[in-house]
C-alpha positions as CSV (number, residue, x, y, z in Angstrom):
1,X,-36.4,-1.1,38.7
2,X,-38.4,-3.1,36.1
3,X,-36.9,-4.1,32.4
4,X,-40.3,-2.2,31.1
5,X,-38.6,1.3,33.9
6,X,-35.6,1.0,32.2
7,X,-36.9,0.8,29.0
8,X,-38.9,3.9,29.5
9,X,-36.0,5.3,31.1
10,X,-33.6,5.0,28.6
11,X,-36.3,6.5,26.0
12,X,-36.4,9.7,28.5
13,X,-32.9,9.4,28.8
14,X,-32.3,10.3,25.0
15,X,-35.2,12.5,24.8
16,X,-34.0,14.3,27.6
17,X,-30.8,14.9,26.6
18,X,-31.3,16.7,24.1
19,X,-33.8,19.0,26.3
20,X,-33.5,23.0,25.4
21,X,-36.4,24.7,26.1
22,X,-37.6,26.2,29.3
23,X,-36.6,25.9,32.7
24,X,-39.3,22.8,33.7
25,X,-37.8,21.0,31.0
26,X,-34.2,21.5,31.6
27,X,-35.1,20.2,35.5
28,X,-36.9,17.4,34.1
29,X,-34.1,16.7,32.0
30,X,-31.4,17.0,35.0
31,X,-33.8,14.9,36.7
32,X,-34.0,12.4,34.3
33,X,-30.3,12.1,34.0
34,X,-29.7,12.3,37.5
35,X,-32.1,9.1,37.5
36,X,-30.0,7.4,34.8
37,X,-26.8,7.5,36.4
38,X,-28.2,5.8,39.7
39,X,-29.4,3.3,37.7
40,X,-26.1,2.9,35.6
41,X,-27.3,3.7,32.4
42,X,-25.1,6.8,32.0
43,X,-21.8,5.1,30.2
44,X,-20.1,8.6,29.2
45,X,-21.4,11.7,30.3
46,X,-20.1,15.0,28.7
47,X,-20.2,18.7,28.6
48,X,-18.8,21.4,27.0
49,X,-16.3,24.1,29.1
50,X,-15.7,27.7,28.4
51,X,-11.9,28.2,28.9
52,X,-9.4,31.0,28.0
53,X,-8.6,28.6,25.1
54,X,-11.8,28.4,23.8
55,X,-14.7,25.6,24.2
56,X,-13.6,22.4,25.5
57,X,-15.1,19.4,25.3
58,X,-14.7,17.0,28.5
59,X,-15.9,13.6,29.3
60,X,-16.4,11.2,31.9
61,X,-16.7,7.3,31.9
62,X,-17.1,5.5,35.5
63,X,-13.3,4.8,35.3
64,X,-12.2,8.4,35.4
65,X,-11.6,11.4,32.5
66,X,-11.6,9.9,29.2
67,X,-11.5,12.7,26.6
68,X,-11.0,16.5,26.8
69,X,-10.4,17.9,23.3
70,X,-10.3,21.0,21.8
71,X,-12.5,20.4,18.9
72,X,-16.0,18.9,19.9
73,X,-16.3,18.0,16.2
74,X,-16.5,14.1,15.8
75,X,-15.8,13.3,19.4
76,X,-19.0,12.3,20.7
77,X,-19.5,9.8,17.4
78,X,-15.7,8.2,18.7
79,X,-16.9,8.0,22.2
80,X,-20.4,6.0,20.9
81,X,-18.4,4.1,19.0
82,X,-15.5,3.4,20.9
83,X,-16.6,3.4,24.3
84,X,-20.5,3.2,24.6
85,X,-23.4,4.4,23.0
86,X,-25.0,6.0,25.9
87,X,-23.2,9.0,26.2
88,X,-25.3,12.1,27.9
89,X,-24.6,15.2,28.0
90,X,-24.4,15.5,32.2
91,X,-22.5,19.1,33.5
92,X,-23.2,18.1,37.1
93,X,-20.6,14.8,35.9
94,X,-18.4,17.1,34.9
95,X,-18.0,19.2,38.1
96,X,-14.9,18.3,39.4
97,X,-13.1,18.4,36.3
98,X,-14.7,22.2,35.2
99,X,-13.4,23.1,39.1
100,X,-9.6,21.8,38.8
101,X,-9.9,23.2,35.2
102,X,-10.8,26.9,36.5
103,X,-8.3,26.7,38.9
104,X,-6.0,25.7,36.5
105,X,-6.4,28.5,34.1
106,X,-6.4,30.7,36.8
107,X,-2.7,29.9,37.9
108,X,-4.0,28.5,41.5
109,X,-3.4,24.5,40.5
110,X,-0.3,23.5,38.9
111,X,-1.3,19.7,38.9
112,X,-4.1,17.6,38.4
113,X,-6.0,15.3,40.9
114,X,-8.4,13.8,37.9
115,X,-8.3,9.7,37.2
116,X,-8.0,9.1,33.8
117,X,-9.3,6.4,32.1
118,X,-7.4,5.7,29.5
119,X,-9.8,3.6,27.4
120,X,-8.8,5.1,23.9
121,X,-5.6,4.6,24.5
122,X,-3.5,1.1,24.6
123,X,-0.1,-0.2,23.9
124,X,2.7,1.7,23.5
125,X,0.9,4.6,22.9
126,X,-0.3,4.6,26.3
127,X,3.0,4.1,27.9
128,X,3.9,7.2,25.9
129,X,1.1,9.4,27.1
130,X,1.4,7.8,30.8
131,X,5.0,8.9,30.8
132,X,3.8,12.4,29.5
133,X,0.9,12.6,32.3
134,X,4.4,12.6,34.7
135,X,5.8,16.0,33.4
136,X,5.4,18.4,36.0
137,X,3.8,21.4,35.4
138,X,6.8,24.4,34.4
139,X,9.4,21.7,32.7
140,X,9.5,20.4,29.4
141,X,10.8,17.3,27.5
142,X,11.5,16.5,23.9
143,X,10.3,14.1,21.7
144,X,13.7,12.2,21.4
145,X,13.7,12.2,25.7
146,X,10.0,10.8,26.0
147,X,11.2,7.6,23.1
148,X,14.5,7.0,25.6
149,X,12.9,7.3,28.5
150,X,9.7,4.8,27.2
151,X,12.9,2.6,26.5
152,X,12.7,2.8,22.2
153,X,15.4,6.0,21.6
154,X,15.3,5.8,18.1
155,X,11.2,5.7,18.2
156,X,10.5,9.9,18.3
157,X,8.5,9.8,15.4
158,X,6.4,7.6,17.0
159,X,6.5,9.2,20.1
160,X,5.2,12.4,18.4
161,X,2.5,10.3,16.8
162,X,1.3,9.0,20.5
163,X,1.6,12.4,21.7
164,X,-0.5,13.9,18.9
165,X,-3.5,11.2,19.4
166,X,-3.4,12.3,23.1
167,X,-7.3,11.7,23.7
168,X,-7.0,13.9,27.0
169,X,-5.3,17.0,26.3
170,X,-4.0,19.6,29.0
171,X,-4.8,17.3,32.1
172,X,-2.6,14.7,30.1
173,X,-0.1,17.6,29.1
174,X,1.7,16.6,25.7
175,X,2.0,20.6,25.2
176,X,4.7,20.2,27.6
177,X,6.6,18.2,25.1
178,X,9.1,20.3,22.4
179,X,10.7,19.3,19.5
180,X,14.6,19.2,20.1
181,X,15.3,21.7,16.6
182,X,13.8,24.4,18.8
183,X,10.7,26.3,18.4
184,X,7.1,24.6,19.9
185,X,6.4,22.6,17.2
186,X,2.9,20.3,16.5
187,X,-0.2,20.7,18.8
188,X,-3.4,19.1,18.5
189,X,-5.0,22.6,19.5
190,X,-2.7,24.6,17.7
191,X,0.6,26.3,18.4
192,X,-1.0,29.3,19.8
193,X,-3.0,27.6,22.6
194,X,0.3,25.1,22.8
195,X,2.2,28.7,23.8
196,X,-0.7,30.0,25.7
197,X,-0.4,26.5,28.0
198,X,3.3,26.7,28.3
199,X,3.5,31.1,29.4
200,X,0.4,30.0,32.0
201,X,2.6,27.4,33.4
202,X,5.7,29.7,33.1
203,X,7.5,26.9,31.5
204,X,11.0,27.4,30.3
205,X,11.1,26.1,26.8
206,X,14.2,25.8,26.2
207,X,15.3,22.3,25.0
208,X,19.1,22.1,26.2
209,X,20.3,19.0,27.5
210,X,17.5,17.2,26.2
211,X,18.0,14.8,23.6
């Protein structure tokens, strides 16, 4: 494909994407997309996901899940500026991570097969959520457990501050980590949807022997 293909490309890309009419032009648009992503122009593709928690926005890099948030506000300006500009809005990228998602909610997967790239994410931070993205599904951990077990046990607060920056909620599962006072404490989505996540996974949240 020509610089000049690309070029016009690209232009359909954006024009595209933001397609919303009839049926001919939401083909066109797939179309055009679909077109994009052969030709590697499609950096992050996105979509938004109805769940029993409410509208969830997920996307996709090459490398693997990169964001799934609760609140779409904002997100799609970090991932431009963060990760690339040319982030599309692509449901047929998102696919496997709406199916594992349904089946999740629907209490027929308890873990995740979804790479995640982990592009907004570095340093210890990382090795914080990392080390979350191992809890199984049904168990929990406390904040004071993930710094000792990340080897800095007097580093919770910053622990909690890693978990709450958790670009890829649910599928990296910082709901499954509990304040050792008790209760369920801080959630990015809320502590409703943080209780809602923990009853669907019939977690027992109680924090004893934990530290």
């Amino acid at each position: 494909m020509t610089n000049a293909e690309l070029d016009d490309l690209e232009t359909a890309l954006r024009r595209g994407a933001a397609a919303d009419v009839d049926t001919a032009a939401e083909a066109a648009a797939i179309s055009t997309i679909a077109a994009a992503d052969r030709e590697g122009l499609v950096d992050v593709a996105f979509s938004v996901v109805d769940s029993p928690v409410g509208d969830l926005l997920v996307a996709v890099t090459p490398q693997g899940l990169v964001r799934l948030a609760f609140d779409p506000e904002h997100v799609l300006d970090e991932l431009a500026e963060r990760i690339s500009p040319r982030v599309v809005e692509a449901p047929f990228r998102l696919d496997p991570v709406r199916r594992e998602l349904d089946e999740y909610f629907e209490g027929r997967r308890r873990a995740f097969d979804l790479t995640v790239d982990w592009s907004l994410t570095k340093g210890f931070r990382r090795r914080v959520l990392e080390a979350t993205a191992r809890i199984p599904a049904g168990e929990v951990t406390t904040y004071g457990a993930l710094a000792a077990q990340v080897g800095k046990p007097s580093a919770s607060r910053a622990v909690g501050g890693a978990v709450g920056a958790n670009p890829v909620a649910i599928v990296v599962p910082c709901h499954r980590v509990l304040p050792a006072t008790g209760g369920v404490g801080n959630y990015g989505g809320g502590p409703e949807r943080k209780v809602f996540l923990l009853e669907l996974e019939h977690a027992d949240t109680s924090v004893k022997g934990h530290h």
